[in-house]
N, C-alpha and C positions, 0 to 999 in steps of 0.2 A: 674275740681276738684269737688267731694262732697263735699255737703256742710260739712257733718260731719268733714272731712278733714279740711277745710276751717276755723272750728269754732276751730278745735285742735291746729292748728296752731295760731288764734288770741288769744286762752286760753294764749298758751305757754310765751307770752309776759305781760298778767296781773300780773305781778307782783307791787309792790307799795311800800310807806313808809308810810301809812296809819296807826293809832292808832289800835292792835287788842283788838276786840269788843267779848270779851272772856266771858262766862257767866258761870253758874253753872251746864247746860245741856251740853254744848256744851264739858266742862272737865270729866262729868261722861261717854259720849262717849270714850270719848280719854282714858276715866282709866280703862274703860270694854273693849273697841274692838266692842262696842256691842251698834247699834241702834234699839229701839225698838219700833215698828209701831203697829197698830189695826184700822179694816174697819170692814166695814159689808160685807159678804160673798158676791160675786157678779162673775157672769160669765166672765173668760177673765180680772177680775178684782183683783179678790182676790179667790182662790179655794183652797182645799187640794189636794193631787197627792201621792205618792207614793213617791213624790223625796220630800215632805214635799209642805208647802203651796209656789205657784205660781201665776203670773199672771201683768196685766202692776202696780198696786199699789206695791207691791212685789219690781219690779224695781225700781220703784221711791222712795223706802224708804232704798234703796241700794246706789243708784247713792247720797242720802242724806249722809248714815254712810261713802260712800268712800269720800265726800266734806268734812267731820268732823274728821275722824279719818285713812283716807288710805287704800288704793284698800284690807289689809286685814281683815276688817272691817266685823264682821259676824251681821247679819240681823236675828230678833225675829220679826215674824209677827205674830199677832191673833188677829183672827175674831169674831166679835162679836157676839153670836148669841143669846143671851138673858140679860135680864136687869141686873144678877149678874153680868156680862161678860163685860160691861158697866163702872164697879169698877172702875176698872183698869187705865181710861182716866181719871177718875171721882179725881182717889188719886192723877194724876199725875203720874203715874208709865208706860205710852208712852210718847215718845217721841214725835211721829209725829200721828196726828190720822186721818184719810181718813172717811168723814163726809159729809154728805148731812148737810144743815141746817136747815131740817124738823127734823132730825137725831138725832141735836144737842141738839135742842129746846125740841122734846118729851124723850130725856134722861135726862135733867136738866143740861145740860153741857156748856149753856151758859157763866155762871161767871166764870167756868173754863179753858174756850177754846177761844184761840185766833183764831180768823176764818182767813184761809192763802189764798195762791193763787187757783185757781181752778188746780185741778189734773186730773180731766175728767170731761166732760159734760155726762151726764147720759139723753137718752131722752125717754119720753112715747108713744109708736107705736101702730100701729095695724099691726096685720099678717092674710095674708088673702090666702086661697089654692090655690094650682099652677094654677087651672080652672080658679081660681076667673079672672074678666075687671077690678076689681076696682083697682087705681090709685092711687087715694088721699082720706083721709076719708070720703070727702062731697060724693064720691060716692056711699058710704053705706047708706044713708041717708034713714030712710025708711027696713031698714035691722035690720036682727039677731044678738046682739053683745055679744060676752061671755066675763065675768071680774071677779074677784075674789071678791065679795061686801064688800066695805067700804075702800078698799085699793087703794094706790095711782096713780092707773091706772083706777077705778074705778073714782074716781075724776076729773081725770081730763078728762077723758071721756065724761064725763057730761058736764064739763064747756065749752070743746069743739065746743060739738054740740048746748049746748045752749047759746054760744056765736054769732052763726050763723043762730041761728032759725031753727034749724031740729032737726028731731026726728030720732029714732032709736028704734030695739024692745031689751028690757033690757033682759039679760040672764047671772043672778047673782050665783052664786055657793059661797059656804064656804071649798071647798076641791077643790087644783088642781088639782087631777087625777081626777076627776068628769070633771073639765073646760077641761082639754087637751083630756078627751073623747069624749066631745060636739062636741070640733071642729075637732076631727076627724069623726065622725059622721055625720056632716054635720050639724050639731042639730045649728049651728050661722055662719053665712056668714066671720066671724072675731074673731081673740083673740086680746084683749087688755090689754100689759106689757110693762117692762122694757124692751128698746133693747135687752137690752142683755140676757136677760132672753126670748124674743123671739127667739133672736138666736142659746141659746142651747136649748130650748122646738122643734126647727124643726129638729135638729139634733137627737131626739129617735123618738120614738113609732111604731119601725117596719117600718120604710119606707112610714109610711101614713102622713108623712108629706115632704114627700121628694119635691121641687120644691116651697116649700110653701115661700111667699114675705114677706118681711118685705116693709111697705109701707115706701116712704123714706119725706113724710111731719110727721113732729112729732105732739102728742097732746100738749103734755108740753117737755120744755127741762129746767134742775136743773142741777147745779155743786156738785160735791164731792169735799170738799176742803181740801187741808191739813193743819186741824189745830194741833195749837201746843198750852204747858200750856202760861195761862196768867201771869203766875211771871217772863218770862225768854224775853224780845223780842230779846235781841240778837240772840238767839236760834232763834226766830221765823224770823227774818230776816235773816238768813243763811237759810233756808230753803226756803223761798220766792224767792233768788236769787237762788239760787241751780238748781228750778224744772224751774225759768227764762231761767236758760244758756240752759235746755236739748230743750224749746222750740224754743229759739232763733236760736238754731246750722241749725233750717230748715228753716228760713225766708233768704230770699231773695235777692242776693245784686242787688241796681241800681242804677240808675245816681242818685236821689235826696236822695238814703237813705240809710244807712247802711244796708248790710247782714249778717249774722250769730251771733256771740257775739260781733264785730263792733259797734253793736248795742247795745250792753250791757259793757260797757267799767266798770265795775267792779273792785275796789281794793280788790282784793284777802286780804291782809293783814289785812283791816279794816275791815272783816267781823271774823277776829281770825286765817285764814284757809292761809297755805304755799301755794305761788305761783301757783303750780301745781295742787293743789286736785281738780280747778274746772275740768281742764282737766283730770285726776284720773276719776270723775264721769263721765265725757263724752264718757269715750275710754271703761270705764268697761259695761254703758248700752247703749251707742248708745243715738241719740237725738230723741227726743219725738215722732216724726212720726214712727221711727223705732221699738219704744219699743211699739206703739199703732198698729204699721202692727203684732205686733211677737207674741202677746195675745189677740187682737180681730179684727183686720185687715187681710188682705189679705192670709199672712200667716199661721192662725190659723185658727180652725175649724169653730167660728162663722163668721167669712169676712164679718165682719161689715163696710163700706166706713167709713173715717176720720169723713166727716159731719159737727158737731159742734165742733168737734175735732182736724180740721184743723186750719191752723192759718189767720188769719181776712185778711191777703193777698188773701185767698182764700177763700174766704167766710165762715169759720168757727167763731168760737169765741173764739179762743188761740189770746186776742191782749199782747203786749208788754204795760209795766207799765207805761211808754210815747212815746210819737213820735216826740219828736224836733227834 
């Protein structure tokens, strides 16, 4: 049986007599229809389209409004792309906010934001041309490296290699089409970004990037959390456990330990939400590996591997909030 299966079926039985733990966020759901989320634009992550904005945050703030208010629950994403834009989390006026906490901290959003579970691990690469032998970064050691200066692949770049004692030849740009000409050019043996911004920079520029690696040792690896406001935790614990069940549905059952939501024995009730809505979130996007294969995994154009995305059964960093 899939696991997916597996966890629909252990949903179907969370029901409880549990106190519901009802809040003032979780009603204005229920009175709009309407949950309302904001990230920073990111590939696979959060984009616009044509069908309106998509991507795995996109789901994960669906799979939240159907646990709150029912599979006809409509979803307001917007993306953040400059400090007015930022308001919006800043008044309280999202619900759920998709946040690094470099993110949070340079918007001033700490006293306003509850920081929640991680929603993706976001990690810093290098991508290196289909010709390139190199492996791992230690094999650039002594090479050409192109970064955008002063940004956070720049960064961590540096801490990198000077974590290890090597050098590299610095090749700083203030304009991406400048950097993504370099390394097609040959002008730096490497580009260094966000995965996932590696993953769709190989996908243009005429096919001159066609075959080109994302190397798979990270510089840095940072979470996007989804935080929620600090006046509401009920709110913010239905959300906690919500984006819990999508990663749960893929963990594992065995002799010593629980598999699927087994593992997450959940009162529905006491968290405000009827019986069924966790399973409602489950059926409407699929559990977490699937919603990570269908906008940057396998699936989708960038086919980024799980990685740090997987669950700590598997050497990722998706663990469960305990392990008795």
């Amino acid at each position: 049986m899939r696991p997916a299966c597996v966890a629909l079926a252990i949903l179907a039985t969370l029901s409880g007599a549990g106190a519901a733990a009802s809040g003032p966020t979780l009603e204005r759901v229920r009175a709009a229809n309407v949950v309302r989320c904001g990230a920073t634009a990111r590939p696979g992550l959060l984009e616009e389209t044509a069908r309106g904005p998509e991507g795995l945050l996109v789901d994960l703030c669906r799979a939240i409004g159907v646990a709150a208010a029912g599979p006809s629950v409509k979803v307001e994403m917007s993306a953040y792309e400059s400090e007015l834009s930022f308001e919006a989390a800043r008044a309280g006026r999202a619900d759920v906010v998709f946040l690094s906490g470099g993110e949070i901290v340079a918007e001033r959003l700490a006293g306003a934001l509850t920081p929640g579970p991680p929603a993706f691990y976001e990690t810093i690469a290098l991508m290196v041309p289909a010709a390139s032998t190199a492996t791992r970064p230690a094999d650039l050691a002594g090479e050409s490296i192109c970064f955008l200066q002063g940004d956070a692949a720049h960064r961590a770049l540096e801490d990198w290699f000077a974590a290890r004692r090597l050098v590299f030849v610095r090749m700083g740009f203030q304009e991406e089409e400048e950097l993504y000409d370099a390394f097609d050019s040959g002008y730096c043996r490497a580009l260094a970004g966000e995965a996932t911004t590696l993953a769709s920079v190989r996908l243009e520029g005429e096919n001159k990037r066609r075959g080109a690696r994302i190397l798979a040792e990270p510089l840095a690896t940072f979470p996007i959390l989804a935080a929620t406001g600090a006046s509401d935790g009920a709110w913010s614990a239905l959300v906690f456990w919500t984006l819990d069940a999508l990663v749960a549905a893929d963990r594992p059952q065995r002799a010593w330990s629980a598999g699927g939501l087994a593992a997450l024995p959940i009162d529905a009730a006491a968290l405000g939400l009827a019986p069924d809505r966790l399973r409602d979130a489950l059926a409407t996007t699929g559990g977490y590996a699937e919603v990570y294969k269908r906008h940057v995994g396998e699936a989708s154009p960038l086919a980024l591997p799980l990685g740090a995305n997987a669950p700590i059964e598997e050497g990722g960093l998706m663990a469960p909030p305990y392990a008795e």
